[in-house]
C-alpha positions in Angstrom: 42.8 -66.7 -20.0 45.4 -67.5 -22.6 48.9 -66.9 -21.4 50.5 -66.2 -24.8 48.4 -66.6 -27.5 50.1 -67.5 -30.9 49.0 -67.8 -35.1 49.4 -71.0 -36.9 51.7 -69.3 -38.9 54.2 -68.4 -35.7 54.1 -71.7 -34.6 54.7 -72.7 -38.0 57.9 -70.5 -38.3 59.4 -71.6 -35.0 59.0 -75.4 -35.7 61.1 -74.8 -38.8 63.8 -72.0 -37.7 66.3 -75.0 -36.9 66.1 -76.8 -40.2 66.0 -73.1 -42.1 68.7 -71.7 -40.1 71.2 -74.8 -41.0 70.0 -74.5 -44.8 70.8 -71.0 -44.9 74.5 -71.2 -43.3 75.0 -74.4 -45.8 73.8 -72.3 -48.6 76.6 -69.8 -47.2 79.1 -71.8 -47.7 77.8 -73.3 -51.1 78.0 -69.8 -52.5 81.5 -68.6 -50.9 82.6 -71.9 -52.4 81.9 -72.0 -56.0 82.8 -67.9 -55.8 86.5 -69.9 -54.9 86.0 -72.1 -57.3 85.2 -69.4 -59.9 88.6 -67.5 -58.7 90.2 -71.0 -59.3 88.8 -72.1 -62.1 89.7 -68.5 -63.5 93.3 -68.6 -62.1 94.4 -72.0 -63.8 93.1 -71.2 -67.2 95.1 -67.9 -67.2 98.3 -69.7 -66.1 97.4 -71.9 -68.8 97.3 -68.9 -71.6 100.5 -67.6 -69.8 102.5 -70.6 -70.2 101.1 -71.4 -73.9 101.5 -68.3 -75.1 104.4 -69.5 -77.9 101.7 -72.6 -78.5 99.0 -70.1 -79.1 100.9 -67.4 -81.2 102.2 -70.6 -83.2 98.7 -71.6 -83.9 97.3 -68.0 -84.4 100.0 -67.5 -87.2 99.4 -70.8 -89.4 95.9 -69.8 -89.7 93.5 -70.5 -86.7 90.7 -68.4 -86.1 89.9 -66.4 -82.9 86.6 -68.5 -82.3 88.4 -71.1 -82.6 91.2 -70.3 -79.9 88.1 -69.0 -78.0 86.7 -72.6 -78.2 89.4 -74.9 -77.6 90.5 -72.4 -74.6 87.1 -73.1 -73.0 86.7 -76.8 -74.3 89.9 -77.4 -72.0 88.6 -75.9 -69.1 85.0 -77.0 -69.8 86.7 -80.2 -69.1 88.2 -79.9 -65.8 84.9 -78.5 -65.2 83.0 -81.2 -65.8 85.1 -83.7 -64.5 85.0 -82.1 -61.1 81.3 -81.2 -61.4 80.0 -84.7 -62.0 81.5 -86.5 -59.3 81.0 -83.9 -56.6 77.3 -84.1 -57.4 77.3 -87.2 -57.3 79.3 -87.4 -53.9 77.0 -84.5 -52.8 73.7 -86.6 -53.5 75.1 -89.4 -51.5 76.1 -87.4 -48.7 72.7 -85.9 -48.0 70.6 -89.2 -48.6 72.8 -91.0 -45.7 73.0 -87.8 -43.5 70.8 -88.7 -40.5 68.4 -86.6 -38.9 69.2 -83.3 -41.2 65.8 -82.9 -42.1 66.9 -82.0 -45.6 65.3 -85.6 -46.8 61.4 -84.4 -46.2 61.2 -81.9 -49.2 62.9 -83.2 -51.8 65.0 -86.6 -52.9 68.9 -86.2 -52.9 68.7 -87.9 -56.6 65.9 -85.3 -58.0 66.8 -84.9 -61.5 65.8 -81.5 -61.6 68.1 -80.9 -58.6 70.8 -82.1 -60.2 70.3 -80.4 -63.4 70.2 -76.8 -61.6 73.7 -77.9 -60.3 75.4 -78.8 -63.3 73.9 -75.6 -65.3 75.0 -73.1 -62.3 78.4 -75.1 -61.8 78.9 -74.6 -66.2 77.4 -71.2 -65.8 79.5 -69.9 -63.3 82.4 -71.7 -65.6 81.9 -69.7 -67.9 81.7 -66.5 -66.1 85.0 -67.3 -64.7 86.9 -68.4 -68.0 85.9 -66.2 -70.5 88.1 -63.5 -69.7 91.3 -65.2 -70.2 90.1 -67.4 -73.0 88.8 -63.8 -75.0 92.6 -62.5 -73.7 94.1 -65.6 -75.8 92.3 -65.3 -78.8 93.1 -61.6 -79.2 97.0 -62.5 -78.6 99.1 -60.9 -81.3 100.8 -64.0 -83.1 104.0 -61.4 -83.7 104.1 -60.5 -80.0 103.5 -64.0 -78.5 106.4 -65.5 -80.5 109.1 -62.8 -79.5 107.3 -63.1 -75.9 110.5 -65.5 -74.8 
């Protein structure tokens, strides 16, 4: 008789709990960290509105447009953005292709392009998510208001 008979699918499931159990705790941590990153990202821009506020109510009043403090607001975080995004994936990459033994290799190649697309769009989405509210709070600054601010 068979002691403790078991699917193919079972099996299947315990051969891969380790390797799916470490993926989901480092996708944890992915996500807790670019949710900091977002309270960062969203943090330093608002300083930045705070501390430019003369700058801003100086432009406003000689004629620039609300999409236009909308965009160079974003541009100069999109910035930061991206040059903390593109070096980190790149670091990233590297750090899984020489990681030994993680098991993470067998699916897919650290350097997928499609990989490291879907970074760089979730990394600019999540960007944006985080910046817009202070940017759309500089562009509706009252040039009157910002100027007798100080």
């Amino acid at each position: 008789p068979v002691g403790m008979p078991t699917t193919i699918g079972d099996f299947l499931r315990q051969r891969d709990a380790g390797p799916r159990t470490a993926l989901m705790i480092l996708s944890s941590l992915a996500a807790v960290g670019l949710f900091l990153s977002m309270i960062g990202i969203s943090g330093v821009i608002a300083f930045s509105v705070s501390e430019r506020r003369r700058e801003i109510g100086i432009r406003m009043a000689l004629g620039s447009s609300r999409t236009g403090m909308l965009r160079l607001i974003l541009w100069q975080g999109g910035r930061l953005t991206l040059m903390g995004a593109l070096p980190g994936a790149a670091i990233g990459s590297f750090l899984i292709s020489v990681m030994p033994g993680s098991g993470l290799g067998d699916k897919a190649s650290a350097f997928d392009p499609l990989t490291l697309a879907l970074i760089l769009v979730v990394v600019v989405t999540s960007f944006l998510c985080a910046s817009v509210l202070p940017a759309r709070r500089a562009a509706n600054l009252n040039p009157m208001e910002a100027l007798r601010h100080e």
